[in-house]
Backbone as CSV, one residue per row, in Angstrom:
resi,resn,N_x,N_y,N_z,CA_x,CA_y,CA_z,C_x,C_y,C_z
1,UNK,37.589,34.848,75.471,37.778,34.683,74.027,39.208,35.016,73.627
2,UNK,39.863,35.923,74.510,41.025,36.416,73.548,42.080,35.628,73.962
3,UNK,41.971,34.486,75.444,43.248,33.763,76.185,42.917,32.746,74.620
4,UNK,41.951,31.918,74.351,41.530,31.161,73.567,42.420,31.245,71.884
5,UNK,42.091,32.960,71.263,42.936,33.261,70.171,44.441,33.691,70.766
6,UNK,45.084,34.042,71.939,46.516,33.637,72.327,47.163,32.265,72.222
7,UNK,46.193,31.468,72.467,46.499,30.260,72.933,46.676,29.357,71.550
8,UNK,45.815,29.720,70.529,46.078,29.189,69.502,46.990,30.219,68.592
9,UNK,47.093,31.361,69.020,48.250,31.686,68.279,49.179,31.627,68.786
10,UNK,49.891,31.222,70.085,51.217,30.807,70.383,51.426,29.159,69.968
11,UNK,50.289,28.470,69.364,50.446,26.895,69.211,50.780,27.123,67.982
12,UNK,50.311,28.255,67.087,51.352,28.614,65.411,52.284,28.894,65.547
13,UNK,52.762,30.053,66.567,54.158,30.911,66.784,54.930,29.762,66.700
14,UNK,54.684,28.247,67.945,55.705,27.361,68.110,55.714,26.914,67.818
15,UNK,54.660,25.971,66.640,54.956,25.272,65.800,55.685,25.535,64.680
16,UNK,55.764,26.517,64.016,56.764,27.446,62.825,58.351,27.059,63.755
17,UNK,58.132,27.907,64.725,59.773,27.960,65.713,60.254,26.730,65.794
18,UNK,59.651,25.497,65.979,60.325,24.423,66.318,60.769,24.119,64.696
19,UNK,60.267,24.516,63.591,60.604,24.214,62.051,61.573,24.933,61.586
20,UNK,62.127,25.753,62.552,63.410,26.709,62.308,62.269,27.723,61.629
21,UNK,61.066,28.261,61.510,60.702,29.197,60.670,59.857,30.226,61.629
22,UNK,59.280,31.228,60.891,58.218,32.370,61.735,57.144,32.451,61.502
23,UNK,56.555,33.257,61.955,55.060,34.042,61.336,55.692,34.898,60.420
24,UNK,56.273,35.802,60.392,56.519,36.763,59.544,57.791,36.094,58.283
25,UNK,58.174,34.949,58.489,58.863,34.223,57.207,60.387,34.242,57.258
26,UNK,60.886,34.990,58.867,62.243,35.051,58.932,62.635,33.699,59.320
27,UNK,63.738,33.923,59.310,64.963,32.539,60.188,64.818,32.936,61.626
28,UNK,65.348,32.504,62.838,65.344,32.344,64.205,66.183,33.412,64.476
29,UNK,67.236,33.476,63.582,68.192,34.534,63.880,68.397,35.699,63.197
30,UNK,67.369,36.116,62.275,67.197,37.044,61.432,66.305,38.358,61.725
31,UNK,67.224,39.820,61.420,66.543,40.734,61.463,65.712,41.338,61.102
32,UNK,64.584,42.224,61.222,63.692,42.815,60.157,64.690,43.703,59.931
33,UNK,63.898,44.270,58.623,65.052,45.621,58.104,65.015,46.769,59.270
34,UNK,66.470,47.006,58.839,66.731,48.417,60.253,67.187,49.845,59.001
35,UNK,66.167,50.601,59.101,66.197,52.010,58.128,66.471,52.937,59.253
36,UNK,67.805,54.114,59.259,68.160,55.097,60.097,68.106,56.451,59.188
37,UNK,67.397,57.345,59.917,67.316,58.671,59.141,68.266,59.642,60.734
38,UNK,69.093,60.652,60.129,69.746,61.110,60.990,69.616,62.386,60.911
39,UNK,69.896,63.525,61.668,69.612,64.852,61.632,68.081,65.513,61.310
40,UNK,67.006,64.704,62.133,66.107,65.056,61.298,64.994,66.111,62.678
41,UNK,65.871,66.550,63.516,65.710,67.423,65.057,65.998,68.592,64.194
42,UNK,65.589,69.929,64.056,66.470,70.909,63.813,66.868,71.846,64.716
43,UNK,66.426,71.778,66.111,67.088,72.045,66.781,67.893,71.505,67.879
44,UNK,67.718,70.395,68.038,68.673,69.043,68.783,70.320,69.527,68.273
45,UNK,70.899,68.761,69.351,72.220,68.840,69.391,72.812,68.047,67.873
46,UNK,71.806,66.278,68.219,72.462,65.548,67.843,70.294,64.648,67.600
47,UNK,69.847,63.809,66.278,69.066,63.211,66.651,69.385,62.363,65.486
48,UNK,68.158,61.250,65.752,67.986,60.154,64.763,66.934,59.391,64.611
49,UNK,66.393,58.742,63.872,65.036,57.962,64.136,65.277,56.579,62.810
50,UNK,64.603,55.995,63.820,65.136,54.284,63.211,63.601,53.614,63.108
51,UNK,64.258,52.773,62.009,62.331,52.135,61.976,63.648,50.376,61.665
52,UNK,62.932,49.549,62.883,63.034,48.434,62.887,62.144,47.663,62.602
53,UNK,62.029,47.293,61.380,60.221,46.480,60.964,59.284,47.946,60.704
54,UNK,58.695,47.501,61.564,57.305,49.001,62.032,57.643,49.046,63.229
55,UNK,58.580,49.087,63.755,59.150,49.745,65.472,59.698,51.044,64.600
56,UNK,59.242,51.878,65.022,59.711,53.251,64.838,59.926,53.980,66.686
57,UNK,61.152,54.866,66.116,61.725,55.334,67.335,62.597,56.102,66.899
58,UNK,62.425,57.354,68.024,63.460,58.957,67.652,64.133,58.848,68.844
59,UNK,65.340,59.944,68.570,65.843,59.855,69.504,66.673,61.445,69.069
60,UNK,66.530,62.395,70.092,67.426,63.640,70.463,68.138,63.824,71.236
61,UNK,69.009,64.628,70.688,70.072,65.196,71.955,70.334,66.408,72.431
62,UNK,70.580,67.041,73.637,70.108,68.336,73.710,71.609,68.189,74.862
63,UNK,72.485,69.211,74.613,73.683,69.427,75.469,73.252,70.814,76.479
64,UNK,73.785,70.732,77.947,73.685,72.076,78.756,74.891,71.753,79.211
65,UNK,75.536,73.136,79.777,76.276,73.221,80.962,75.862,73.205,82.194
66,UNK,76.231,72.130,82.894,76.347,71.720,84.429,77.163,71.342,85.429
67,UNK,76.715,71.062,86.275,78.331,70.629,87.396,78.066,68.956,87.410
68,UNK,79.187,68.224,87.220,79.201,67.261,87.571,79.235,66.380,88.417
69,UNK,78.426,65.190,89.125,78.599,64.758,90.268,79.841,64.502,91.039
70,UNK,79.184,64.514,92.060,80.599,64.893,93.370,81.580,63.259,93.081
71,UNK,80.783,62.044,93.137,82.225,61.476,92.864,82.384,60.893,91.520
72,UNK,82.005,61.823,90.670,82.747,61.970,89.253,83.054,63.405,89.413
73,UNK,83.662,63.861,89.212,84.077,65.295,89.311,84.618,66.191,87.933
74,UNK,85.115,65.034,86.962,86.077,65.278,85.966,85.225,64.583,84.814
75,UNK,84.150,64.066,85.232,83.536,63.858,84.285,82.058,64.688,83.684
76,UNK,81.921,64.715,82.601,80.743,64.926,81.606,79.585,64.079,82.540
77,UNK,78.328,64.725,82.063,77.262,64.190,82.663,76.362,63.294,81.302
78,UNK,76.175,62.189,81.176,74.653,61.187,80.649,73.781,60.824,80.648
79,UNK,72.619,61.562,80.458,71.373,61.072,80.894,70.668,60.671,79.940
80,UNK,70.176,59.200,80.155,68.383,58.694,79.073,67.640,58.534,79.919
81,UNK,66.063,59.021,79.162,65.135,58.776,79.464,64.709,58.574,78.204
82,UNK,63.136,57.547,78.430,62.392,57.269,77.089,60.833,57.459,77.585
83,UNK,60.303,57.794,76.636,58.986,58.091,76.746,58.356,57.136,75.522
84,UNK,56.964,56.996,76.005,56.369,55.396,75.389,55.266,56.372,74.855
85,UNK,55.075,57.034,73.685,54.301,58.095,73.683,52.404,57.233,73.278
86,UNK,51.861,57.685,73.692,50.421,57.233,73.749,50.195,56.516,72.775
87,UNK,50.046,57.100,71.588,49.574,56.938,69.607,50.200,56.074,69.154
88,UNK,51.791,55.306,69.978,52.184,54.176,69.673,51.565,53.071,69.693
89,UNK,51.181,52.654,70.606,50.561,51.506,71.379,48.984,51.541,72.172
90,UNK,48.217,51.097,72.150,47.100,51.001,72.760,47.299,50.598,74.425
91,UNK,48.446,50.269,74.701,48.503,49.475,76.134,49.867,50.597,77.057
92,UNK,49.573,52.200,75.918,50.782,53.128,76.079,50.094,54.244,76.932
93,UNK,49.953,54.265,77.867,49.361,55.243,78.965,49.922,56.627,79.009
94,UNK,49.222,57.811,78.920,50.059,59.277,79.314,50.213,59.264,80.988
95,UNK,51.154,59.998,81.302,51.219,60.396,82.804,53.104,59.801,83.217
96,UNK,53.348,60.012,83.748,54.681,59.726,83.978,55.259,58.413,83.430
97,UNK,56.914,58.484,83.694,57.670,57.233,82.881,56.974,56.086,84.233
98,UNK,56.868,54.723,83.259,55.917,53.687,84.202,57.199,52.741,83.909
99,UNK,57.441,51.401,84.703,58.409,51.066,84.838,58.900,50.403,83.176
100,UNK,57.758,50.618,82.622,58.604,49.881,80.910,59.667,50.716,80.107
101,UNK,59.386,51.949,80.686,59.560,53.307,79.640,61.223,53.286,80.979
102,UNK,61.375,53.173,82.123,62.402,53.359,83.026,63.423,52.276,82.921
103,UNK,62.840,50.979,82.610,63.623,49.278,82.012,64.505,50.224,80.675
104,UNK,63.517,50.906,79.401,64.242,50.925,78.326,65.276,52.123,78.673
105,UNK,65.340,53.192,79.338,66.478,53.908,79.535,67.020,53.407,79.914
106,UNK,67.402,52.694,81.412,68.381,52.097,81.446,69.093,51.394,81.016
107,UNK,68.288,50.359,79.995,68.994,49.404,79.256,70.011,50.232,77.990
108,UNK,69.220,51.139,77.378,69.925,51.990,76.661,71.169,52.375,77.117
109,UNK,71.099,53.256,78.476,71.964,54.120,79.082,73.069,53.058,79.590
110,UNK,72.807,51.902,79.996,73.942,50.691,80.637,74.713,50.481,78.933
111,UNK,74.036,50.227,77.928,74.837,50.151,77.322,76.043,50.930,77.027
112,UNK,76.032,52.293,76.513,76.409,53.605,76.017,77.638,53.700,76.960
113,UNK,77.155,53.987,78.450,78.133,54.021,79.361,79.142,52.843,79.748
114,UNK,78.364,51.726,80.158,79.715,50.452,80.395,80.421,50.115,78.718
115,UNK,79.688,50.671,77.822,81.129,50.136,76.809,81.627,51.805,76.792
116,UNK,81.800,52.534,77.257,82.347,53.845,77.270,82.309,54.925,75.852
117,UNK,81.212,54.396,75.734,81.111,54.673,73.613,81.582,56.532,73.963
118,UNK,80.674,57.076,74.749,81.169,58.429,74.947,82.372,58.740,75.777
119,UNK,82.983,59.353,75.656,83.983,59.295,76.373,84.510,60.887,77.380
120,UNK,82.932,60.864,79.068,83.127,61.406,79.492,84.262,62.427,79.967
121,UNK,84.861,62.116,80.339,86.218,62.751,80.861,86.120,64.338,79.923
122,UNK,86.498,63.810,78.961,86.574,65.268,77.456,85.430,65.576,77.818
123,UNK,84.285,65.190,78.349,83.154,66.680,78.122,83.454,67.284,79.480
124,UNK,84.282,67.259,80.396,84.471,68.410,81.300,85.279,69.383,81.074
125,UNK,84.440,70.772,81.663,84.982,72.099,81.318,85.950,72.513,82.287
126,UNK,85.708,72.777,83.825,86.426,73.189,84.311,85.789,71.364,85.790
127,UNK,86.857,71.156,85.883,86.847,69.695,86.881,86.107,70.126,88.493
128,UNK,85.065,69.254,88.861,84.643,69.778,89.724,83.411,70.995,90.087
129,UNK,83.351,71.752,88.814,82.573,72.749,89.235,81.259,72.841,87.147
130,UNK,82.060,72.536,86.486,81.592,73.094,84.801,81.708,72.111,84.067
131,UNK,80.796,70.906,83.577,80.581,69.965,82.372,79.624,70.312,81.274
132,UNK,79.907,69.408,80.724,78.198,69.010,79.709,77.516,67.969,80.094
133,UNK,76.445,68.607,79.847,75.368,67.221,80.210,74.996,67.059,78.890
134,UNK,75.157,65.726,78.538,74.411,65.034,77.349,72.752,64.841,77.862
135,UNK,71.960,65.063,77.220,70.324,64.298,77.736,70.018,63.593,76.050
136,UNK,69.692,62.557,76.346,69.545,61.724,75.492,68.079,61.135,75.254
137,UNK,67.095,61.922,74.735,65.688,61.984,74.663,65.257,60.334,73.885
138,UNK,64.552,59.245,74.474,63.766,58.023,73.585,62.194,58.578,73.350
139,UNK,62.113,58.291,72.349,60.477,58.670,71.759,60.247,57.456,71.225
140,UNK,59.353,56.311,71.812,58.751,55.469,71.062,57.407,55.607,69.604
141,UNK,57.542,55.880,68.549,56.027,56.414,67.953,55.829,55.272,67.341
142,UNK,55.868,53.617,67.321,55.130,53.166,66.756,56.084,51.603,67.654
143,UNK,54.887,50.471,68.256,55.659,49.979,68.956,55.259,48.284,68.282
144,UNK,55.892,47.685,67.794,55.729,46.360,66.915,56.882,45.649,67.402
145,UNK,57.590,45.660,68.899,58.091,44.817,69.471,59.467,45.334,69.419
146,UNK,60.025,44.724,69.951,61.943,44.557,70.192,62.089,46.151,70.687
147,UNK,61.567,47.087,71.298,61.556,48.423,71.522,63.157,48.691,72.116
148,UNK,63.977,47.484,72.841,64.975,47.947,73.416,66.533,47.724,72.410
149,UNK,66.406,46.919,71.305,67.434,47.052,70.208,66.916,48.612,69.234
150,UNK,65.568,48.394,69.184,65.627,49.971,68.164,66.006,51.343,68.700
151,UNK,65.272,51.234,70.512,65.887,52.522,71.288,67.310,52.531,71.377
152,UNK,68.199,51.489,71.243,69.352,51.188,71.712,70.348,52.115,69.822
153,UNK,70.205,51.208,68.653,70.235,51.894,67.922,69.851,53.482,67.597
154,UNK,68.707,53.688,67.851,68.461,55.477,67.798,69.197,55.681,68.488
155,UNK,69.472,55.630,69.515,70.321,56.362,70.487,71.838,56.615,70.172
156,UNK,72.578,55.818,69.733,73.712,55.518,69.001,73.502,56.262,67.990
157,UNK,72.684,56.521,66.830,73.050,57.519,65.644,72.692,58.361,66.365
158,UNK,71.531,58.901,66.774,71.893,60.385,67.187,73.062,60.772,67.746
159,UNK,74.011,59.740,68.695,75.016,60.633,69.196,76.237,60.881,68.444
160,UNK,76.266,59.408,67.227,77.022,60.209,66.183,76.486,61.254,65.148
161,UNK,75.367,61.303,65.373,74.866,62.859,65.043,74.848,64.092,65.445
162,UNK,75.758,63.819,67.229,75.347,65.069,67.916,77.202,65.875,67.561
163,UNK,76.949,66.975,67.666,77.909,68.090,67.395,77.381,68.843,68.674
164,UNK,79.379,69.184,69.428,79.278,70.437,70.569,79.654,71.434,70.154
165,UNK,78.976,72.712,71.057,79.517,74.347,69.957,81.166,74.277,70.935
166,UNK,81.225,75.123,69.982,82.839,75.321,70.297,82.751,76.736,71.814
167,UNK,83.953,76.458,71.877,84.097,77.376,73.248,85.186,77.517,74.017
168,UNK,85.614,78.536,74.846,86.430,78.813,75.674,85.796,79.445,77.041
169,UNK,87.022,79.168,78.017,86.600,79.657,79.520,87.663,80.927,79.535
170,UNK,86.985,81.922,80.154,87.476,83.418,80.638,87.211,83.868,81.770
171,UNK,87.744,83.676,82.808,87.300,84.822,84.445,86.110,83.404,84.420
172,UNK,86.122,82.009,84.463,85.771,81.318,84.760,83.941,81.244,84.527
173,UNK,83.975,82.095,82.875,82.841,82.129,82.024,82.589,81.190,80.843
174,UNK,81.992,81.050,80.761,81.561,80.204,79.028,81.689,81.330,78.321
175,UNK,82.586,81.226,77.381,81.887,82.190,76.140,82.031,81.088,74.535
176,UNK,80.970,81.396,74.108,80.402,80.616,72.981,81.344,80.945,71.901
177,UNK,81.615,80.053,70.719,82.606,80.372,69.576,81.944,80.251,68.439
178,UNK,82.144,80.458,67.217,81.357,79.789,66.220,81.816,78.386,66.301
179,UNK,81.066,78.183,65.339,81.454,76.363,64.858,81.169,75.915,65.864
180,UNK,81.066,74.132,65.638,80.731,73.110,65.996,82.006,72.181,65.982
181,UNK,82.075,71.050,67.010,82.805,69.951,67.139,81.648,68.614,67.275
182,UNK,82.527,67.239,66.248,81.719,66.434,66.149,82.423,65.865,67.615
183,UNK,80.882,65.101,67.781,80.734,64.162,69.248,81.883,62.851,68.586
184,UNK,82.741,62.607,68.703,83.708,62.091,68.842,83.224,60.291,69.408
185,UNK,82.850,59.283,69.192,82.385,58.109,69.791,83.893,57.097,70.023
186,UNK,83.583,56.595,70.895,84.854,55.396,71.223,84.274,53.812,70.916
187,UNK,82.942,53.659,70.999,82.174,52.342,70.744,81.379,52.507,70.017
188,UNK,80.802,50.881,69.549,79.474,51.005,69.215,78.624,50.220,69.572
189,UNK,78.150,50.084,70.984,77.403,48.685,71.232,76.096,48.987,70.970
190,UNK,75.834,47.561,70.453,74.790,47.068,70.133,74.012,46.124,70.667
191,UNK,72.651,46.621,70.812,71.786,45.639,71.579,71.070,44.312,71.016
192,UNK,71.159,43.307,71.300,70.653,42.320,70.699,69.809,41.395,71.752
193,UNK,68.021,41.467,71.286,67.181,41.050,72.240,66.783,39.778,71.673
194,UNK,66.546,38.875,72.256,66.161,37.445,72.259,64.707,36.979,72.899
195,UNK,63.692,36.518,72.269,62.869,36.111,73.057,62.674,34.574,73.184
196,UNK,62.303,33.710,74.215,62.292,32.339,74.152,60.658,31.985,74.288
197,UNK,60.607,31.367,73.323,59.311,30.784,73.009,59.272,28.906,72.865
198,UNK,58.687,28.592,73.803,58.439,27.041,73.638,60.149,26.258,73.835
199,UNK,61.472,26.758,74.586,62.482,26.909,74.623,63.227,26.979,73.510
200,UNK,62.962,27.345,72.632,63.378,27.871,71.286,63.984,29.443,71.681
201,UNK,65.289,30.211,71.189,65.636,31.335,71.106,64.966,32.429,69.903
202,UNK,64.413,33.306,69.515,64.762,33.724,68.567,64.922,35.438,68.782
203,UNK,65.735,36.267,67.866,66.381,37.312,67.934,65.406,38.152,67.330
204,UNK,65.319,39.604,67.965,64.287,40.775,67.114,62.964,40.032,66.977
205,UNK,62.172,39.861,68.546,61.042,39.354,68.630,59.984,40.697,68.330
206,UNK,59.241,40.157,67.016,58.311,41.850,66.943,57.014,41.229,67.935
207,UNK,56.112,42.120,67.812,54.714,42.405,68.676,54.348,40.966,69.086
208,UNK,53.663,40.173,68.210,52.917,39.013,68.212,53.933,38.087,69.258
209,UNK,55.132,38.172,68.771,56.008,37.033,69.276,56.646,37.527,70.883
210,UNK,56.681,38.673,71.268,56.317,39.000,72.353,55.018,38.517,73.193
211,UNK,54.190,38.942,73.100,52.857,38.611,73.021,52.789,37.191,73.655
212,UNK,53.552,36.214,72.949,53.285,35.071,73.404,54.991,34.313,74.249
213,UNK,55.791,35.118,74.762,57.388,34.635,74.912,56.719,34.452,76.689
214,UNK,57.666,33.505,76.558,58.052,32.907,78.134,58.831,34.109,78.845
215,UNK,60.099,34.404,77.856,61.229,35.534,78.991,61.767,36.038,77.616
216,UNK,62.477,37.274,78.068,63.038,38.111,76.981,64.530,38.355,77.578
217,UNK,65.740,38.218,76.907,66.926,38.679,77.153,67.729,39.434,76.593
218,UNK,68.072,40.626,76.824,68.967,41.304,76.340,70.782,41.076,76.440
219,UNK,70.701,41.535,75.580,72.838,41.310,75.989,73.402,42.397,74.759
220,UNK,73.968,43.289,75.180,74.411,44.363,74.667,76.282,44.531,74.466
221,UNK,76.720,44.174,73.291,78.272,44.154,73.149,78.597,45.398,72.714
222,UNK,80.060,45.261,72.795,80.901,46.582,72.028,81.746,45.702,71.087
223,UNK,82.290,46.487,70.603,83.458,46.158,68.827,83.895,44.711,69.403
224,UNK,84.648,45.287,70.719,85.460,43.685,70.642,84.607,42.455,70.976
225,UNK,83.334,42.244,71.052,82.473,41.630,71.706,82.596,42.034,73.002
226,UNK,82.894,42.285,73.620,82.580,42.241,75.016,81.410,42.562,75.563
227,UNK,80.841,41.915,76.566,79.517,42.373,76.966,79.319,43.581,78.251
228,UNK,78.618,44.400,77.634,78.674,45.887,78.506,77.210,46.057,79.248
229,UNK,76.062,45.212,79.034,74.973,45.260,79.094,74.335,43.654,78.984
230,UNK,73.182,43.395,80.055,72.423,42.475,80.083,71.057,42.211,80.901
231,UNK,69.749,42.313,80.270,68.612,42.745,80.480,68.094,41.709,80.984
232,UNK,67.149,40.760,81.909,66.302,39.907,81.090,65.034,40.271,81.618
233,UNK,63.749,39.924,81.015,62.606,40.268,81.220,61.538,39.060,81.116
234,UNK,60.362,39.317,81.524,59.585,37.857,81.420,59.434,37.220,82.929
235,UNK,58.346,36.088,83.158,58.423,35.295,83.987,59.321,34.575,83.939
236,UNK,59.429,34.011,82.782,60.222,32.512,82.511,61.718,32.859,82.543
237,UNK,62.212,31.797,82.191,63.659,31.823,82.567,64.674,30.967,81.490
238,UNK,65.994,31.212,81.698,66.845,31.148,80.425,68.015,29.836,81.440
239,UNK,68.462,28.509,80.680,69.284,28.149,80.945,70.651,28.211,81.294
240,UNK,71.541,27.764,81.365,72.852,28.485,81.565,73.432,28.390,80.032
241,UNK,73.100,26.690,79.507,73.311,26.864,77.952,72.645,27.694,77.370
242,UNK,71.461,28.270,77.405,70.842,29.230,76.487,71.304,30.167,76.399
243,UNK,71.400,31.195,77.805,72.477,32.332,77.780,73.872,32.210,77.368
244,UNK,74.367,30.672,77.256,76.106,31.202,76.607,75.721,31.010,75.234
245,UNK,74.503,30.293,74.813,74.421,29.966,73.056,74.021,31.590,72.923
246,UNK,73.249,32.700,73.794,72.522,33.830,73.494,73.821,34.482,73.242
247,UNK,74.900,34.505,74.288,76.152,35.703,73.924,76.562,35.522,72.914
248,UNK,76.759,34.268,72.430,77.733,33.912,71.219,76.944,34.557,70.087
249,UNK,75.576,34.609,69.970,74.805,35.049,68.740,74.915,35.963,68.736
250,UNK,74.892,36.918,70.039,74.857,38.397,69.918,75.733,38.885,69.584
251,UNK,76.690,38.457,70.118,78.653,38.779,69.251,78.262,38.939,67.753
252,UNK,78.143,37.485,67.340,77.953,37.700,65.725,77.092,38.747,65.192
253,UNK,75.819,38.660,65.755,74.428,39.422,65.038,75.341,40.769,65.195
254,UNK,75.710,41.283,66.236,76.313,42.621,66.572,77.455,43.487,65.674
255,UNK,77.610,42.265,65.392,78.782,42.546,64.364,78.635,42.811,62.469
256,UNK,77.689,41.765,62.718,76.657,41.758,61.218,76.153,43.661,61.140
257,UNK,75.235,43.601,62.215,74.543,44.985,62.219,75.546,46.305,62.064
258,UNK,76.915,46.334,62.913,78.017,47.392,62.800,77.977,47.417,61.238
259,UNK,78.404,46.251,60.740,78.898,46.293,58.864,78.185,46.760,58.223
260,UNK,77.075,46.241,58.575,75.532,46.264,57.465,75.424,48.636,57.554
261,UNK,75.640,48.699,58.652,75.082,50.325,58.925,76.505,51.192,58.690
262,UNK,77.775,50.175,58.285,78.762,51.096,58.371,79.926,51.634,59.607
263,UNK,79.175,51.450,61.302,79.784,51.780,62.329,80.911,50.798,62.524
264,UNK,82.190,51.398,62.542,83.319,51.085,62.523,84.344,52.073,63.963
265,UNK,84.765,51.622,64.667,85.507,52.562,65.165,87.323,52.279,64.473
């Protein structure tokens, strides 16, 4: 019964799509609203939580001192992980990260790092032996599709939300200072996911339109466009024209979204 109501609801999904229109009444290339609430951790470094449509998603930051890997030595440490928390989703399992919840950190974390938005180097203390580790917490709580542009966004305000305590080294100690220093950002990339339905593109695929997509592609820019990140997901598969018509949109959409929220470097 339920391949039967898929089957006739992907014959609506694509019939709307081929009319340039949706189920939900957008354009092909149009976002749902993106609402960011920031500082809302009170004890996080740095957090944020974003509601894309009804995709809701948090995101914290929690700084330690650590040693940095052996062949980074001089650099700060980055870590994401995301958790797909149960009460989101019905198809959201407890028990360890399963490979959906391990796809969205990385995709997150490829972004952040290849456009260099943070700018490791400065979070090392003493080279070789004393950094910071950033940990960069994803909390999915409500999952209505596109999960890897909204984790991608949370993640980004929290870290312009995150503040380091101040400090000095003595006899090769931490000692803590008052005050705070803001996390300082060099980028702002942005993720922009595409799903292809009936070979039609369209951008910020929520639940339903997932549900019924051939393949899903990500492509993640920074300020200057450049692409720092690229996902794809799905059985199906993307042309060579589809993917250069996909970069070119994401440039724009990416750029739309910086203005619309303010992020400027």
């Amino acid at each position: 019964m339920m391949s039967i109501v898929v089957r006739v609801k992907q014959k609506q999904i694509a019939q709307l799509i081929s009319k340039g229109k949706r189920l939900d009444g957008r354009d092909l290339y149009e976002y749902r609203d993106i609402k960011i609430e920031q500082g809302i951790i009170e004890k996080a470094e740095g957090s944020a939580k974003v509601l894309l449509g009804k995709t809701e998603v948090m995101v914290g930051v929690k700084i330690e001192v650590g040693q940095p890997f052996l062949d980074t030595p001089n650099d700060g440490v980055l870590t994401v992980n995301a958790e797909l928390v149960p009460l989101a989703s019905p198809t959201f399992e407890p028990g360890p990260p399963d490979e959906n919840s391990i796809e969205l950190a990385r995709v997150v974390d490829r972004g952040i790092r290849e456009s260099k938005a943070v700018d490791l180097p400065k979070l090392c203390i003493e080279p070789g032996k004393k950094v910071f580790v950033l940990f960069v917490d994803i909390y999915v709580l409500n999952h209505d599709g596109n999960l890897i542009d909204a984790s991608a966004l949370a993640a980004l305000a929290a870290l312009k939300n995150t503040k380091i305590f101040n400090y000095e080294v003595q006899d090769g100690e931490i000692k803590i200072k008052p005050g705070y220093t803001p996390l300082q950002l060099q980028a702002h990339p942005i993720a922009i996911t595409f799903a292809k339905i009936n070979d039609k593109l369209v951008v910020d695929p929520w639940l339903e339109e997932e549900q019924v997509m051939d393949a899903r592609l990500t492509i993640t820019t920074d300020d200057q466009g450049r692409i720092c990140a690229v996902q794809k997901g799905g059985s199906g598969f993307f042309t060579t024209k589809q993917i250069m018509e996909a970069a070119q949109i994401a440039v724009e959409k990416a750029k739309e979204i910086r203005k619309k929220l303010g992020w400027v470097t």
